[in-house]
KENU-420324 format. One line per field, with one value per residue: chain; residue number from 1; x, y, z of N, C-alpha, C in turn. Coordinates in nm, 2 decimals. Layout:
BEGIN
chain <- (A ...)
n <- (NUM ...)
n_u <- (X ...)
n_v <- (Y ...)
n_w <- (Z ...)
ca_u <- (X ...)
ca_v <- (Y ...)
ca_w <- (Z ...)
c_u <- (X ...)
c_v <- (Y ...)
c_w <- (Z ...)
END
This chain:
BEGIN
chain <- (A A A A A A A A A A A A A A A A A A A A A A A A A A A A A A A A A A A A A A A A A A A A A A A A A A A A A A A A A A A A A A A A A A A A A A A A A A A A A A A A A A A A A A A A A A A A A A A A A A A A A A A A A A A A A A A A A A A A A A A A A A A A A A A A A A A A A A A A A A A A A A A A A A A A A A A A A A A A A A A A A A A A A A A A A A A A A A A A A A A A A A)
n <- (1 2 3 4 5 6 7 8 9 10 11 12 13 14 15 16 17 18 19 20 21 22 23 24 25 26 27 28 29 30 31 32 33 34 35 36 37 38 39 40 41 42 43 44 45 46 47 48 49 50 51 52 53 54 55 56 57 58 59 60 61 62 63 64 65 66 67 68 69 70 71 72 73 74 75 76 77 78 79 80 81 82 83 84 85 86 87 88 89 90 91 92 93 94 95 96 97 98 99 100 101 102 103 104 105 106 107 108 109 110 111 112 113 114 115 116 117 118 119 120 121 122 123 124 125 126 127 128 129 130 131 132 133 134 135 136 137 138 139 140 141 142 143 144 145 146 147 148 149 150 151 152 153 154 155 156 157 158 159 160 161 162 163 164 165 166 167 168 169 170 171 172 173 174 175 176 177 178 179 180 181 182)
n_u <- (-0.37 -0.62 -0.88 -1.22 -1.45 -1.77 -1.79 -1.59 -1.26 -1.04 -0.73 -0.37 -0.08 0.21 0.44 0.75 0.61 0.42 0.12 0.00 -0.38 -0.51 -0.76 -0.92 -1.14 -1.07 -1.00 -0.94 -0.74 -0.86 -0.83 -0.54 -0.48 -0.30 -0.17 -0.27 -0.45 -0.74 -0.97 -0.97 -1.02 -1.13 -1.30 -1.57 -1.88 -1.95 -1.74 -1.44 -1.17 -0.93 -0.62 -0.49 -0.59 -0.42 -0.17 0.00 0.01 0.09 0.38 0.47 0.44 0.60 0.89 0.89 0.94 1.19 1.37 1.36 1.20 1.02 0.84 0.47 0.30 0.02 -0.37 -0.58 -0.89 -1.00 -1.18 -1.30 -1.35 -1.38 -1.19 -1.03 -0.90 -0.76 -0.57 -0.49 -0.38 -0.14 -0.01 0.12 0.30 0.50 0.85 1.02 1.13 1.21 1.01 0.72 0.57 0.24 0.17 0.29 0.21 -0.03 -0.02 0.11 -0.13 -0.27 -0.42 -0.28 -0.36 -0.53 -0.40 -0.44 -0.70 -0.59 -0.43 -0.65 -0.70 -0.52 -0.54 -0.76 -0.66 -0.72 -0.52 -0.26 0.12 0.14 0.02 0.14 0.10 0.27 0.47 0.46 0.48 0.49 0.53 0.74 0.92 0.83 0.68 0.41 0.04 -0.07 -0.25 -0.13 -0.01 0.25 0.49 0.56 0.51 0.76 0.94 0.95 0.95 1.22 1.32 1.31 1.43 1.71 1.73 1.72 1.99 1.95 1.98 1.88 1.63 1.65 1.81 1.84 1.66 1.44 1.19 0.93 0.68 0.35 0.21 0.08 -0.29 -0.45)
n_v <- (0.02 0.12 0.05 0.02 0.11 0.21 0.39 0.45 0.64 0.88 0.98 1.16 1.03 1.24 1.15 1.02 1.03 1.18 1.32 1.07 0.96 0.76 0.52 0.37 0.13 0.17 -0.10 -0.22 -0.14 -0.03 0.16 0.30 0.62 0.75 1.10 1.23 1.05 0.89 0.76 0.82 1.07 1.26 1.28 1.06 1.17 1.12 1.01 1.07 1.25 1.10 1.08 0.98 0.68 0.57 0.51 0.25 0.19 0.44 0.39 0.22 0.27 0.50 0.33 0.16 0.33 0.48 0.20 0.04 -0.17 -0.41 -0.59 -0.54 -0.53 -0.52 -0.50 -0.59 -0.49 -0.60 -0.59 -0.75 -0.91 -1.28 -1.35 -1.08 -1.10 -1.33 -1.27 -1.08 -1.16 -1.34 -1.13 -1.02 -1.21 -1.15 -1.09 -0.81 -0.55 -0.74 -0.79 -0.89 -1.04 -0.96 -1.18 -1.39 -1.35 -1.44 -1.67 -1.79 -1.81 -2.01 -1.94 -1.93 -1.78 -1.57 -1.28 -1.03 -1.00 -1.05 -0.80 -0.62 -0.67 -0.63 -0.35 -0.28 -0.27 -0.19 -0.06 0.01 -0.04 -0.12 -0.41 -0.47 -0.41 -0.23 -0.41 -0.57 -0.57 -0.51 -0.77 -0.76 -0.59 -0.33 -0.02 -0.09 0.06 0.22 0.32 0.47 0.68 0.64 0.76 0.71 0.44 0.38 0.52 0.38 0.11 0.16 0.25 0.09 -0.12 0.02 -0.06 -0.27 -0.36 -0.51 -0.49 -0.32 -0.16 0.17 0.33 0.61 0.79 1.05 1.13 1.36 1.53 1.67 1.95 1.92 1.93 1.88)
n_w <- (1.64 1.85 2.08 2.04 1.73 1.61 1.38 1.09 1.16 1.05 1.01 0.89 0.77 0.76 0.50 0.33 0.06 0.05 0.21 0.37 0.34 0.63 0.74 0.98 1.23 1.42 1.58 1.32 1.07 0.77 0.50 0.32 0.20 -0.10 -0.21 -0.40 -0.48 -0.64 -0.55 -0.31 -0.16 -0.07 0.28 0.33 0.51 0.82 0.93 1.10 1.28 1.40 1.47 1.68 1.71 1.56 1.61 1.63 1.39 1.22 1.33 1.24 1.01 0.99 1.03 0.83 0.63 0.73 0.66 0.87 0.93 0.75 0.67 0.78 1.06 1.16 1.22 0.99 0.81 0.50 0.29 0.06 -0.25 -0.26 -0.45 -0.44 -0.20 -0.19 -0.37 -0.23 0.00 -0.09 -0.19 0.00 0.10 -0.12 -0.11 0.07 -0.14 -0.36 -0.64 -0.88 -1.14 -1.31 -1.40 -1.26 -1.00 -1.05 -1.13 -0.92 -0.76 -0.83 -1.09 -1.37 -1.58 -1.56 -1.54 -1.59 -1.41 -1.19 -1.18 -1.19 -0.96 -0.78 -0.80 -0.70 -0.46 -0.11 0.09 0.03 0.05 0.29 0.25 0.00 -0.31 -0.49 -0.57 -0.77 -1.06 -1.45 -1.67 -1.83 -1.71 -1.65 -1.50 -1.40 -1.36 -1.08 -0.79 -0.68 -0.83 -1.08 -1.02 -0.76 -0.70 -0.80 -0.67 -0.37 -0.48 -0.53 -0.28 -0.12 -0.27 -0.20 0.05 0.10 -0.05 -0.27 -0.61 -0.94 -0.91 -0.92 -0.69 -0.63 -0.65 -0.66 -0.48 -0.52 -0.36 -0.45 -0.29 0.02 0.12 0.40)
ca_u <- (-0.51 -0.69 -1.06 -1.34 -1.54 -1.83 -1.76 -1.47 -1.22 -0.95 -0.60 -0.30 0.04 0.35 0.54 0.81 0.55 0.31 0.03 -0.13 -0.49 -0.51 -0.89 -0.98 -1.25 -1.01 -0.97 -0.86 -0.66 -0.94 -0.81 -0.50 -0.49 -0.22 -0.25 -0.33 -0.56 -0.89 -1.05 -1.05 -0.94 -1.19 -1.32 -1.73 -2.00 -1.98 -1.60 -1.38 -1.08 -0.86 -0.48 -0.49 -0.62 -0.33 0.00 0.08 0.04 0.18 0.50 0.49 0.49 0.78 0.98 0.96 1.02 1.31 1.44 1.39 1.08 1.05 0.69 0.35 0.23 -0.14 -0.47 -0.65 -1.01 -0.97 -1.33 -1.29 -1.48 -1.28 -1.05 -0.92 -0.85 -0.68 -0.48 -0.41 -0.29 -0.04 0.12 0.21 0.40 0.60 0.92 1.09 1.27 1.15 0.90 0.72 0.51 0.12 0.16 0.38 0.14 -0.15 0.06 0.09 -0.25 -0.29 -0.47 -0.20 -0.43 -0.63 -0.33 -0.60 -0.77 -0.47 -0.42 -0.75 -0.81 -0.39 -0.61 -0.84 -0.58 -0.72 -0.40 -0.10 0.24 0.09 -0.06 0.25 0.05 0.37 0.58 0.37 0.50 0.49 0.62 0.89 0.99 0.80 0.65 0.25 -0.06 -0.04 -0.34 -0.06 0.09 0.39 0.64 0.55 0.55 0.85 1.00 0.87 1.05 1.37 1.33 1.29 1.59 1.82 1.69 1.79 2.08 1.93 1.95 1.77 1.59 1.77 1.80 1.89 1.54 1.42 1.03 0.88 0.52 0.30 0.19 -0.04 -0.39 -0.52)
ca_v <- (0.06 0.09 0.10 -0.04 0.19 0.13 0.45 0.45 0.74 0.88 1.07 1.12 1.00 1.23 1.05 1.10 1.04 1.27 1.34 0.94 0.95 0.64 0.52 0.30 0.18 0.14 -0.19 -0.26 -0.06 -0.02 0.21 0.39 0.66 0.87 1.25 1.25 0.94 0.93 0.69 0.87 1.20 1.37 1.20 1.04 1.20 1.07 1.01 1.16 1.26 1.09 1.05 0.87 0.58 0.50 0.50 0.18 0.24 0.51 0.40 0.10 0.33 0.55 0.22 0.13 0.46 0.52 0.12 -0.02 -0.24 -0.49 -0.67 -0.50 -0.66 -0.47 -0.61 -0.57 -0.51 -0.60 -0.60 -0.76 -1.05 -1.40 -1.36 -1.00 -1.14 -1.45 -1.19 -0.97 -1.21 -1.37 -1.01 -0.96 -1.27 -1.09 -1.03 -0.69 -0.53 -0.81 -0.76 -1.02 -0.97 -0.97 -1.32 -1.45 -1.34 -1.52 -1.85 -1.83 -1.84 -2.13 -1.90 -1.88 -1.72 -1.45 -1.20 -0.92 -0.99 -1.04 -0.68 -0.55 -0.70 -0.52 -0.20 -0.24 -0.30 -0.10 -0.06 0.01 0.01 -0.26 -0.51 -0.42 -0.45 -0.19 -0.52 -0.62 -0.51 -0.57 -0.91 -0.67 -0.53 -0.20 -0.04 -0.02 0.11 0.20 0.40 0.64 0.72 0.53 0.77 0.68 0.34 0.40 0.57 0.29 0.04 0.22 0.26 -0.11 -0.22 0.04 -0.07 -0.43 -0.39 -0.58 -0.43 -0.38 -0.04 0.28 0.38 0.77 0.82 1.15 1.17 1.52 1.53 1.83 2.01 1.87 1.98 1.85)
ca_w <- (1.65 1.97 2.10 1.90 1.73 1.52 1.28 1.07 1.15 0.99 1.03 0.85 0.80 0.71 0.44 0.18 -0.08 0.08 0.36 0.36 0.50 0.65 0.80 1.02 1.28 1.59 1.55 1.22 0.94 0.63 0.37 0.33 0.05 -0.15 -0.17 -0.55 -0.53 -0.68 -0.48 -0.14 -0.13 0.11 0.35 0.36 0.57 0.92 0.93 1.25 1.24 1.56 1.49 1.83 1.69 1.47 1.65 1.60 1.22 1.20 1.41 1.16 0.89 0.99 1.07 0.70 0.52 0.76 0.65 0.99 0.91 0.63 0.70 0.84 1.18 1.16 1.23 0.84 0.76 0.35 0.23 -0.09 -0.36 -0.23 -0.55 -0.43 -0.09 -0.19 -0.44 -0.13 0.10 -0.18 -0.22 0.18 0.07 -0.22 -0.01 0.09 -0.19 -0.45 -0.71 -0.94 -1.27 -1.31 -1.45 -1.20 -0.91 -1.11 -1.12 -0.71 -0.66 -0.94 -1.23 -1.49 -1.71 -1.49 -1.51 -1.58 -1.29 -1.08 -1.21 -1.12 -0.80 -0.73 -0.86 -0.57 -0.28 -0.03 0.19 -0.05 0.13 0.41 0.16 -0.10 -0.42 -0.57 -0.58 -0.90 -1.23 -1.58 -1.73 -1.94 -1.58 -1.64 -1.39 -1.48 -1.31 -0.95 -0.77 -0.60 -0.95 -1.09 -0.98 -0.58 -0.72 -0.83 -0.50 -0.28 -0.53 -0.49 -0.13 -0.07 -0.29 -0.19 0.21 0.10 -0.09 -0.41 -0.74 -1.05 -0.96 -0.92 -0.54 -0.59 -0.73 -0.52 -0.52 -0.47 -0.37 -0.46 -0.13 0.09 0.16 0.48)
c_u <- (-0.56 -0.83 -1.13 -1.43 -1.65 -1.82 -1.63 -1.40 -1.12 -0.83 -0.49 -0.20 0.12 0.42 0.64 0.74 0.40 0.23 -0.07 -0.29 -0.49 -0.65 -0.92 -1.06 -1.20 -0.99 -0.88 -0.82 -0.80 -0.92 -0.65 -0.46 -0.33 -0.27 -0.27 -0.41 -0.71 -0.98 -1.12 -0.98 -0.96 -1.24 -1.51 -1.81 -1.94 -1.81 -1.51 -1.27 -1.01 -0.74 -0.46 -0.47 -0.51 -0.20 0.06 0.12 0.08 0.32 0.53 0.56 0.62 0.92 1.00 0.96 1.16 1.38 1.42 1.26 1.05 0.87 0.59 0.33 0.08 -0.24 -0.53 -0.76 -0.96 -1.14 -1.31 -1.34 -1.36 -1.17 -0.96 -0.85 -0.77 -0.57 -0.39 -0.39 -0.18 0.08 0.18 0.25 0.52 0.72 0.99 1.16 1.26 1.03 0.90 0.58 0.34 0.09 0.17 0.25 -0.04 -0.12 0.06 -0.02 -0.37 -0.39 -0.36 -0.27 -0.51 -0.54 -0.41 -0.70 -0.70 -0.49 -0.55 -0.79 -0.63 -0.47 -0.67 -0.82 -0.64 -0.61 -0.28 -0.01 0.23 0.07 0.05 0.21 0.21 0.50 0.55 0.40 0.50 0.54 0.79 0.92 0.94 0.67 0.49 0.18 -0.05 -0.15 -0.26 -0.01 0.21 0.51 0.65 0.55 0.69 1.00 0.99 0.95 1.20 1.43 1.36 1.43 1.74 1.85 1.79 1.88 2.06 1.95 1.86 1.66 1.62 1.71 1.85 1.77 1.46 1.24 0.97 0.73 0.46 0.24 0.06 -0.14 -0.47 -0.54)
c_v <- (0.02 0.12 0.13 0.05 0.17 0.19 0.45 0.62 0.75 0.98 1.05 1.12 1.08 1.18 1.09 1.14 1.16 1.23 1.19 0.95 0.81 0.63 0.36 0.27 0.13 0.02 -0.28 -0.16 -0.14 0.04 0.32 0.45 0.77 1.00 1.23 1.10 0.98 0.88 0.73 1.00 1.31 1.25 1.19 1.11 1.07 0.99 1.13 1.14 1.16 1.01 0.97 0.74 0.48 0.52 0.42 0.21 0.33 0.53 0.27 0.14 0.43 0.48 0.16 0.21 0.50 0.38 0.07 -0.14 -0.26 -0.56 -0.61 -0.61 -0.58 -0.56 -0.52 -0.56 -0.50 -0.65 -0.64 -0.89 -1.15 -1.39 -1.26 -1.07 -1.29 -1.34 -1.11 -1.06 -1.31 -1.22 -0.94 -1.11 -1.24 -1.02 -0.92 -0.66 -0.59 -0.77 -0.89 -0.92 -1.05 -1.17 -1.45 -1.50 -1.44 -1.69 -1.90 -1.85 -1.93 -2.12 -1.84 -1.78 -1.59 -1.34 -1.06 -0.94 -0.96 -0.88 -0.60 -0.56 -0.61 -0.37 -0.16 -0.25 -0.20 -0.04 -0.11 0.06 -0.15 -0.35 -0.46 -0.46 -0.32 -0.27 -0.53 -0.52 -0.57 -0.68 -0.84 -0.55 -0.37 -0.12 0.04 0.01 0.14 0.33 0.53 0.76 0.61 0.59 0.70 0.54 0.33 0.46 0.46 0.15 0.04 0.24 0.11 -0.21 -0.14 -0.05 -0.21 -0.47 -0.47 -0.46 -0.45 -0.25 0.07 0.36 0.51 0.84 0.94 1.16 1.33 1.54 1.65 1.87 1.95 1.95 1.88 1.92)
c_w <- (1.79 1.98 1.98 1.86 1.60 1.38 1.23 1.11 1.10 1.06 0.95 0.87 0.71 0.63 0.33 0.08 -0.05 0.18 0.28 0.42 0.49 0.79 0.86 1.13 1.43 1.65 1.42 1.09 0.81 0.54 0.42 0.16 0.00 -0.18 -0.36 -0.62 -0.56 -0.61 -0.37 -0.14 -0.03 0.19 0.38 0.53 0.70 1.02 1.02 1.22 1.40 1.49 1.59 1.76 1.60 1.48 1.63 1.42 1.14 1.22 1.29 1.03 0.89 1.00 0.94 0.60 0.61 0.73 0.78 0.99 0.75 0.60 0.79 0.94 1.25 1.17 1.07 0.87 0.59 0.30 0.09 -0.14 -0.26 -0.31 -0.50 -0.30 -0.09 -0.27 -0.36 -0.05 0.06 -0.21 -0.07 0.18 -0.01 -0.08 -0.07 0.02 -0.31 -0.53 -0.82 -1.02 -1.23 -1.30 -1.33 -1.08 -0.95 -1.11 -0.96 -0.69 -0.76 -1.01 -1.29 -1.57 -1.72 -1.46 -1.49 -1.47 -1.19 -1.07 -1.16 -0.97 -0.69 -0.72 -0.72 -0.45 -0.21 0.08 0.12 0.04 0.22 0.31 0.01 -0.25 -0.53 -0.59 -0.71 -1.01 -1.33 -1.63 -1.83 -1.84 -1.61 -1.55 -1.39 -1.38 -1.15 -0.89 -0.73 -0.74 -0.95 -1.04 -0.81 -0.61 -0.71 -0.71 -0.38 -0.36 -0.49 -0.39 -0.09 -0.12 -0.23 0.01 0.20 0.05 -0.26 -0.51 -0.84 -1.06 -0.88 -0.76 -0.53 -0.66 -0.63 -0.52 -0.43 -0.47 -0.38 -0.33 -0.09 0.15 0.26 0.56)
END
């Protein structure tokens, strides 16, 4: 991201799982969305388009859908309560390839008991992929809620273990995104 700007803008990213928009205010990465998300799908009133603005993040992101990049090195804007933001800076510790249960992720950040929250405040990751809230699955290893859909969960899992060699979830998994409208 380069040159400070006070409006957020947006552009998208190319991806196996589909056309990302990804928005931010030329300084810091603030939202990136899937093409069948509900949350952001068009883009708000006053919102510019400049691809420019996100080469690094884009080169970041081609670096770990092609396997060559394991860890995000972005500058963040994560607008969220103190709980999400202690929640989202515990899951860009979940390492590469690894995945850990609602529960688990509630015990790192010393509420055993707030798995439902954990889970909600995963819900509201703003910057899925960078901020790897699709590490986080079920206590009975199933692979629940995920804003992209679960199969892109699911793709993004399989990408990560086949990248790393781990096992456990099935790396010939092909994801087929419905056509992109940008």
């Amino acid at each position: 991201m380069r040159g400070h700007r006070s409006r957020l803008a947006y552009g998208y990213f190319d991806s196996p799982v589909g056309a990302l928009l990804v928005a931010g205010d030329g300084d810091r990465l603030h939202l990136i969305s899937f093409p069948a998300e509900r949350r952001t799908t068009e883009q708000p009133a006053g919102w510019q388009r400049d691809d420019a603005l996100f080469v690094e993040a884009f080169e970041q992101l081609s670096a770990y859908f092609a396997g060559r990049l394991t860890r995000f090195d972005l500058p963040l804007y994560l607008a969220g309560t103190a709980f999400q933001n202690l929640v989202w800076s515990v899951l860009r510790d979940i390492p590469f390839g690894e995945t850990v249960s609602y529960g688990a992720l509630a015990s790192r950040i010393g509420k055993p008991s707030a798995s439902r929250a954990v889970g909600g405040a995963n819900g509201a990751n703003p910057l899925p992929i960078v901020v790897p809230c699709h590490r986080v699955i079920g206590s009975d290893r199933s692979l629940t809620g995920f804003a992209g859909g679960v199969e892109i969960k699911r793709f993004l899992l399989a990408h990560e273990s086949q990248v790393s060699g781990l096992q456990g979830t099935p790396s010939s998994l092909a994801f087929r995104p419905a056509a992109a409208s940008h």
